[in-house]
MDAnalysis code that builds the backbone (N, CA, C; Angstrom):
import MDAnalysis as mda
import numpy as np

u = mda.Universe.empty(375, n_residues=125, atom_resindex=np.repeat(np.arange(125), 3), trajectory=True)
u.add_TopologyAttr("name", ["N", "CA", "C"] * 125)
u.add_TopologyAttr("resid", np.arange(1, 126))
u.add_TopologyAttr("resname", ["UNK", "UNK", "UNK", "UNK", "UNK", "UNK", "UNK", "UNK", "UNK", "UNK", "UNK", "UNK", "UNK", "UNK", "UNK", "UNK", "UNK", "UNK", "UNK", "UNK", "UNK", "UNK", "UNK", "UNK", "UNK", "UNK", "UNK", "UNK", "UNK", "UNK", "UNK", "UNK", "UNK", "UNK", "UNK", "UNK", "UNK", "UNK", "UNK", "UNK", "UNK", "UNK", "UNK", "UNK", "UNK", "UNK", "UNK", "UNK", "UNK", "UNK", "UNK", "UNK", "UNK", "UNK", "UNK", "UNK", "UNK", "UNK", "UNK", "UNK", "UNK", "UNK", "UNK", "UNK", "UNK", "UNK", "UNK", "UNK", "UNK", "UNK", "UNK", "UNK", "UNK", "UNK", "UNK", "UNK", "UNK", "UNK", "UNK", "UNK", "UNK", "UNK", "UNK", "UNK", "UNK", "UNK", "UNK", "UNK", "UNK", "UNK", "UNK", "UNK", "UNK", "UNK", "UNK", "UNK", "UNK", "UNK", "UNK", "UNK", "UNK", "UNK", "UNK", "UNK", "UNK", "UNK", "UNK", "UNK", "UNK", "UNK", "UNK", "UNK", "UNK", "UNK", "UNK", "UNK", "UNK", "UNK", "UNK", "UNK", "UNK", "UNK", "UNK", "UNK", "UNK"])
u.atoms.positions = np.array([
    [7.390, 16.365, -2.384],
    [8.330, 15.440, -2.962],
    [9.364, 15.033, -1.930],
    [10.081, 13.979, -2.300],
    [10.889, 13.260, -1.069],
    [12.477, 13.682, -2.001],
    [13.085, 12.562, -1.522],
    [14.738, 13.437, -1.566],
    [14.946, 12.964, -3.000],
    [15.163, 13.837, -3.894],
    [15.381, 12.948, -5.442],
    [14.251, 12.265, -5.489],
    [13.392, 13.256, -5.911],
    [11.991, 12.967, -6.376],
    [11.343, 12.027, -6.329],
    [12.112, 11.025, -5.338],
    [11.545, 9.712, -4.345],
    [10.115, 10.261, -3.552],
    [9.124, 9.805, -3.931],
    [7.943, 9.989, -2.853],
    [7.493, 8.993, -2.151],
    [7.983, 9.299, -0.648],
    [7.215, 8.003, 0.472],
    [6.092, 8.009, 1.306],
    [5.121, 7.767, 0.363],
    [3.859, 7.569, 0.890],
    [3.378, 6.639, 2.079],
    [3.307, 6.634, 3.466],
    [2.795, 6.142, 4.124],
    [1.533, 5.947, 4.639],
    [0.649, 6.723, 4.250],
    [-0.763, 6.982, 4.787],
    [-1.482, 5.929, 3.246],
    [-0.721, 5.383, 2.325],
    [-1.221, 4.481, 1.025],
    [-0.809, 3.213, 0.906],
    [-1.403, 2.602, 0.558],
    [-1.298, 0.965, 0.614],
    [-1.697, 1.016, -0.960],
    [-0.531, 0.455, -1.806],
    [-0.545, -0.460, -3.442],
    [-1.780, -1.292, -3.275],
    [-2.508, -1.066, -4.340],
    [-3.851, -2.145, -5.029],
    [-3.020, -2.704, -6.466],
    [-2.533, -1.820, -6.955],
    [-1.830, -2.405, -8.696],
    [-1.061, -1.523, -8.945],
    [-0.656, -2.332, -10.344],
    [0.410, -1.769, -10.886],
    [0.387, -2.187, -12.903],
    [-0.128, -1.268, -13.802],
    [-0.164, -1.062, -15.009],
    [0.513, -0.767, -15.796],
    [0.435, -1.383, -17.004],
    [2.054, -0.682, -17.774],
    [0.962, 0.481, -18.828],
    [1.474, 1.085, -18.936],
    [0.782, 2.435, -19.314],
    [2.102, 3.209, -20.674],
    [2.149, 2.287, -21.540],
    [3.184, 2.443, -22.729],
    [3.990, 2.140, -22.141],
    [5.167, 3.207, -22.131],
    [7.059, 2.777, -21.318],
    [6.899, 3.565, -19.895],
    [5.276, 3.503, -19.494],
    [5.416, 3.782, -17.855],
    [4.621, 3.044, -16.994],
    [4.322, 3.248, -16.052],
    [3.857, 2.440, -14.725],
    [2.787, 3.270, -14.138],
    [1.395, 3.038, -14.342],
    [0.476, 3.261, -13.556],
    [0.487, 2.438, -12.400],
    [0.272, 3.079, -11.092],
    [0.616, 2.977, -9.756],
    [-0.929, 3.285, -9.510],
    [-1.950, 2.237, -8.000],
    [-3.217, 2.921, -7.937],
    [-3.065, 1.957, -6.614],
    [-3.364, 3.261, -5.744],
    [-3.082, 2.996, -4.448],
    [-4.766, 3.578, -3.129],
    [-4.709, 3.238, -2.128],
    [-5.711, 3.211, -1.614],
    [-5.583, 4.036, -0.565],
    [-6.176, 4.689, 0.160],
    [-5.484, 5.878, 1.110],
    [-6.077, 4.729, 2.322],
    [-5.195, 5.079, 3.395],
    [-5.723, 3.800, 4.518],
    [-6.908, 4.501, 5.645],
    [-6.843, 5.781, 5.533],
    [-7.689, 6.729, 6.246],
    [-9.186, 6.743, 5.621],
    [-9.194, 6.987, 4.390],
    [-10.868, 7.788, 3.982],
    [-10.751, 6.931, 2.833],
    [-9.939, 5.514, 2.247],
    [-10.803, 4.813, 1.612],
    [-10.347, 5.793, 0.006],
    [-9.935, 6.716, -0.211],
    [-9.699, 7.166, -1.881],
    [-8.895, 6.662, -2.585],
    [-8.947, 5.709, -3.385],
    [-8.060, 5.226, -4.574],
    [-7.321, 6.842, -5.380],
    [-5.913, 6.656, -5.196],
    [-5.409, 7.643, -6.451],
    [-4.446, 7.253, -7.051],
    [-4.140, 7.837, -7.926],
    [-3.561, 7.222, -8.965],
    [-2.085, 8.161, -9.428],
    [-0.951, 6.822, -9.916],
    [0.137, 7.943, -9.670],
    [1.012, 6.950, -10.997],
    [1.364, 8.235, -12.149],
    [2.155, 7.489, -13.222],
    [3.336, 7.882, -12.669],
    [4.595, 6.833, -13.230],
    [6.056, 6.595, -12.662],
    [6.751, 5.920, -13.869],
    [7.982, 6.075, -13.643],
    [8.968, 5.251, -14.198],
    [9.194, 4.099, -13.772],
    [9.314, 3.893, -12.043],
    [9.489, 2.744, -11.533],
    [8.753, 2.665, -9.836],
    [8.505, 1.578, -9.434],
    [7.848, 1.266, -8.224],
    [8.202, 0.921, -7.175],
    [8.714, 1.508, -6.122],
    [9.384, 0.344, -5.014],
    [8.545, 0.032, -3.946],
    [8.375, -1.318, -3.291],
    [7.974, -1.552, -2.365],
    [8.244, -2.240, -1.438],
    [8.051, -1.656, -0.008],
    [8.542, -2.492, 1.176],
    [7.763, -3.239, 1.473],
    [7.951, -4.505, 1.231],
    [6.721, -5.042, 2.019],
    [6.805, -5.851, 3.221],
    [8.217, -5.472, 4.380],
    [8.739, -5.835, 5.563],
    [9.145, -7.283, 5.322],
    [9.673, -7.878, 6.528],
    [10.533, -8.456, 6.925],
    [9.772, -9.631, 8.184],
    [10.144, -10.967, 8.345],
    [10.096, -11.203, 9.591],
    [10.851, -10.783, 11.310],
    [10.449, -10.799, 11.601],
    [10.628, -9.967, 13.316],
    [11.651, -10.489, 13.659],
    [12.601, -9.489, 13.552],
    [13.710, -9.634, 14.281],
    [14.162, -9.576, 15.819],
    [14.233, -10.160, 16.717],
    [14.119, -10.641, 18.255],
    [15.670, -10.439, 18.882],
    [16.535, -10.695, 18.069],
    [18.147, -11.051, 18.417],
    [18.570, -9.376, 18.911],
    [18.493, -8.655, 18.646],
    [18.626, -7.073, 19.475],
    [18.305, -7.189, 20.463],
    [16.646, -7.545, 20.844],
    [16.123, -7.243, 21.478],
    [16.273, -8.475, 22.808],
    [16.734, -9.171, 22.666],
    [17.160, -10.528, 23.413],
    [18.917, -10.152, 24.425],
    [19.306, -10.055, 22.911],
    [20.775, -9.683, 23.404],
    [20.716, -8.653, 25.197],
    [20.549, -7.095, 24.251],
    [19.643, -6.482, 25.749],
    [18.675, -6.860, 26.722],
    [18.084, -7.481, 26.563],
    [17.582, -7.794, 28.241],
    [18.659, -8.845, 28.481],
    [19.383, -9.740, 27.991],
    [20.501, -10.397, 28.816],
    [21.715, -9.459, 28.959],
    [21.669, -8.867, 28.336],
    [23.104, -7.427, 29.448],
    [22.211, -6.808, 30.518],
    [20.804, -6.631, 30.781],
    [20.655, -5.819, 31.878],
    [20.424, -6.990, 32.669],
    [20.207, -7.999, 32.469],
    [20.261, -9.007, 33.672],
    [21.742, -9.201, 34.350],
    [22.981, -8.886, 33.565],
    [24.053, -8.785, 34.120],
    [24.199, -8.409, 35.452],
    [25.164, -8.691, 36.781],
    [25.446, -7.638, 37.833],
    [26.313, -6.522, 37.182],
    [25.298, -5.238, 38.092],
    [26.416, -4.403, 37.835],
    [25.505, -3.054, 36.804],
    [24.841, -3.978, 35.901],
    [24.075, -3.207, 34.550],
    [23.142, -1.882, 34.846],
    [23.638, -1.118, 34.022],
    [22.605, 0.154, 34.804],
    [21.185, -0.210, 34.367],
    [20.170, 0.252, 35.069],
    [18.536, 0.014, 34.808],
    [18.482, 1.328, 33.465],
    [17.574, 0.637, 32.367],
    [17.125, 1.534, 31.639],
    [15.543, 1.954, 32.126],
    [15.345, 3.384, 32.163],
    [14.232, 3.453, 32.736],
    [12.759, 3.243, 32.137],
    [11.689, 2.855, 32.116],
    [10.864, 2.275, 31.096],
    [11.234, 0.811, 30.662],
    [12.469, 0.373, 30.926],
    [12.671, -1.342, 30.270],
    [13.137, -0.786, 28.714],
    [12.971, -2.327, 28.219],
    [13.486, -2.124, 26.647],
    [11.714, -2.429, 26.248],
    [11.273, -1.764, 25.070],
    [10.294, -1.981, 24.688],
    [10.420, -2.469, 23.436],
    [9.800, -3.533, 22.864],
    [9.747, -4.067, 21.479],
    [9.208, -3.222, 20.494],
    [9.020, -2.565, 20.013],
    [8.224, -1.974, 18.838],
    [8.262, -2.447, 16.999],
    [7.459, -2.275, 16.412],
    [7.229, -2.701, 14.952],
    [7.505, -3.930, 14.113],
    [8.995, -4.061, 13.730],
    [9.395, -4.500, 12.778],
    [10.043, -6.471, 14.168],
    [10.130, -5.274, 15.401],
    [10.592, -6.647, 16.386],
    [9.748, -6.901, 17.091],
    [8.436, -7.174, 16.768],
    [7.565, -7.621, 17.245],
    [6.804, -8.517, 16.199],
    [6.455, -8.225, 14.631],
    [5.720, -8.288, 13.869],
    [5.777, -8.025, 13.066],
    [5.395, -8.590, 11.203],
    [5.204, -7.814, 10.605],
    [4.114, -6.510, 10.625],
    [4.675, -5.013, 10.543],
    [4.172, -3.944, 10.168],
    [4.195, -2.813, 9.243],
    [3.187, -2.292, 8.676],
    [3.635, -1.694, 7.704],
    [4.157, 0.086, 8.408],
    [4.251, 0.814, 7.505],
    [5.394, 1.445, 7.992],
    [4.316, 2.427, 9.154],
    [3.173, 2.751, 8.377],
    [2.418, 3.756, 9.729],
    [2.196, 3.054, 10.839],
    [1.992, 1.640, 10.802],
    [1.489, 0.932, 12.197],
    [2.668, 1.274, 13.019],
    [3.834, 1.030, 12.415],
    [4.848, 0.593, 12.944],
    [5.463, 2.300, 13.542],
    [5.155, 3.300, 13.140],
    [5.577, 4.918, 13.485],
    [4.082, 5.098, 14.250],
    [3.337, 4.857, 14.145],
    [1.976, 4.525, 15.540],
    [2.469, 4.245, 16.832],
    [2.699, 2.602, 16.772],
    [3.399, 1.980, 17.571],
    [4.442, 2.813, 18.891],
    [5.571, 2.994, 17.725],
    [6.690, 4.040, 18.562],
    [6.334, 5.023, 18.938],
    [5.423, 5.795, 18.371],
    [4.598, 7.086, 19.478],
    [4.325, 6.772, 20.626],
    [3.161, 5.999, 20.342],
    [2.491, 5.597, 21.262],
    [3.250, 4.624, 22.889],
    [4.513, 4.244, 22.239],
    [5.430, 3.438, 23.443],
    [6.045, 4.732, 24.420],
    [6.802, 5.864, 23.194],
    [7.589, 6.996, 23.460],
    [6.533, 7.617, 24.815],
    [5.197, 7.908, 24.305],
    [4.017, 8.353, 25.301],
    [4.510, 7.523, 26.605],
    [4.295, 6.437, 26.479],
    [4.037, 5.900, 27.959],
    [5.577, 5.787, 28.534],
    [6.784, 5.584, 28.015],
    [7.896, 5.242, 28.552],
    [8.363, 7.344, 29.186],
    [7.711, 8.278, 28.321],
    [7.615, 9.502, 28.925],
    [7.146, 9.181, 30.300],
    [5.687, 9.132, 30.210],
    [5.462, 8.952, 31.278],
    [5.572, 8.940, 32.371],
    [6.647, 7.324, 32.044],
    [7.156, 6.314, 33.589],
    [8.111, 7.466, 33.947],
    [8.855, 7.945, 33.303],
    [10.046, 8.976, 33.215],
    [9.509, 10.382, 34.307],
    [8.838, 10.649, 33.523],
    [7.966, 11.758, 34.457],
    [7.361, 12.010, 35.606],
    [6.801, 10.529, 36.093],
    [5.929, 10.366, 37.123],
    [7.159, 9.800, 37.932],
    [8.206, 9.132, 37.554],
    [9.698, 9.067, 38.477],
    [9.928, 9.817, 39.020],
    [10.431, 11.539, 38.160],
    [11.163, 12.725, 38.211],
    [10.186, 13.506, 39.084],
    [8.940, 12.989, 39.186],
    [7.903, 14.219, 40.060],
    [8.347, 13.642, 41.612],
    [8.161, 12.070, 41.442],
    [8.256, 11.455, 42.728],
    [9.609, 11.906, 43.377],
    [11.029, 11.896, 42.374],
    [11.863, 11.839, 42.507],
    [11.937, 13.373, 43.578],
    [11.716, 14.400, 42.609],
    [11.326, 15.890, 43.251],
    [10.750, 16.094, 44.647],
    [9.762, 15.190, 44.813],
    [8.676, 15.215, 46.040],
    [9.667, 14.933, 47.260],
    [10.525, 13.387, 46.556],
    [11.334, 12.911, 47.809],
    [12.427, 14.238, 48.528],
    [13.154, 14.880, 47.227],
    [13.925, 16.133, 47.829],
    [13.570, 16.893, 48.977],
    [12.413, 17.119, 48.231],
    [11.826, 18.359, 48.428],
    [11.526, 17.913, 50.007],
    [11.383, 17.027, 50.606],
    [10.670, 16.675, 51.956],
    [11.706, 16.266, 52.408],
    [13.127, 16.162, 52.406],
    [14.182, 15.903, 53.184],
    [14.874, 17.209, 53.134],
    [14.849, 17.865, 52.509],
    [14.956, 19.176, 52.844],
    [14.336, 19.760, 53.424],
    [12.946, 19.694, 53.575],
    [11.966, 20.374, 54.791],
    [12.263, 20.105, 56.189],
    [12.721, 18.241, 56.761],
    [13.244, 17.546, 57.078],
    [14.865, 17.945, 57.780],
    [15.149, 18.589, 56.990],
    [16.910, 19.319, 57.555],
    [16.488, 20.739, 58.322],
    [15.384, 20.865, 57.865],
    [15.240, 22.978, 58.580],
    [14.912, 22.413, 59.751],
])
């Protein structure tokens, strides 16, 4: 269960919605293995996103074009909702999968970064 018996299903995508006396049959589709299940409620909410918001993501790359601006390392990366409509797993996919590679750049910096030390110090003996 979620916070106040709110449950946020992400791995389900809504097919319908039934009135079932003074309640709400809910019948949803699992996006993995394809199982329809079925869920009675009082009430239904759904996100069904937004157009892509760009103006964040605009704003920042014109402050790092500024003189002066510190470099963010990896860049700014667009992900989910400012790129596209997505629903909520694409969109927590997405940000993994950016987090992975902007690690990465981060990592393969900090090794290089290490290597450079490490050989100007060899360099001083």
């Amino acid at each position: 269960m979620g916070f106040q018996d709110v449950l946020c299903m992400t791995d389900l995508e809504l097919i319908g919605v039934t009135h079932t006396g003074n309640r709400l049959q809910a019948r949803f589709v699992h996006t993995f293995t394809g199982a329809v299940h079925t869920l009675d409620a009082d009430q239904v909410a759904i996100e069904a996103g937004s157009p892509p918001v760009q103006d964040l993501h605009n704003d920042l790359s014109a402050c790092l074009q500024e003189p002066g601006a510190t470099p963010i390392p990896g860049g700014i990366t667009r992900i989910g909702g400012a790129v596209a409509l997505r629903d909520i797993h694409a969109a927590m996919r997405e940000a993994h999968l950016a987090a992975r590679l902007i690690w990465r750049g981060i990592s393969s910096d900090w090794a290089h970064h290490r290597v450079a030390v490490k050989n100007k110090a060899h360099k001083a003996l």
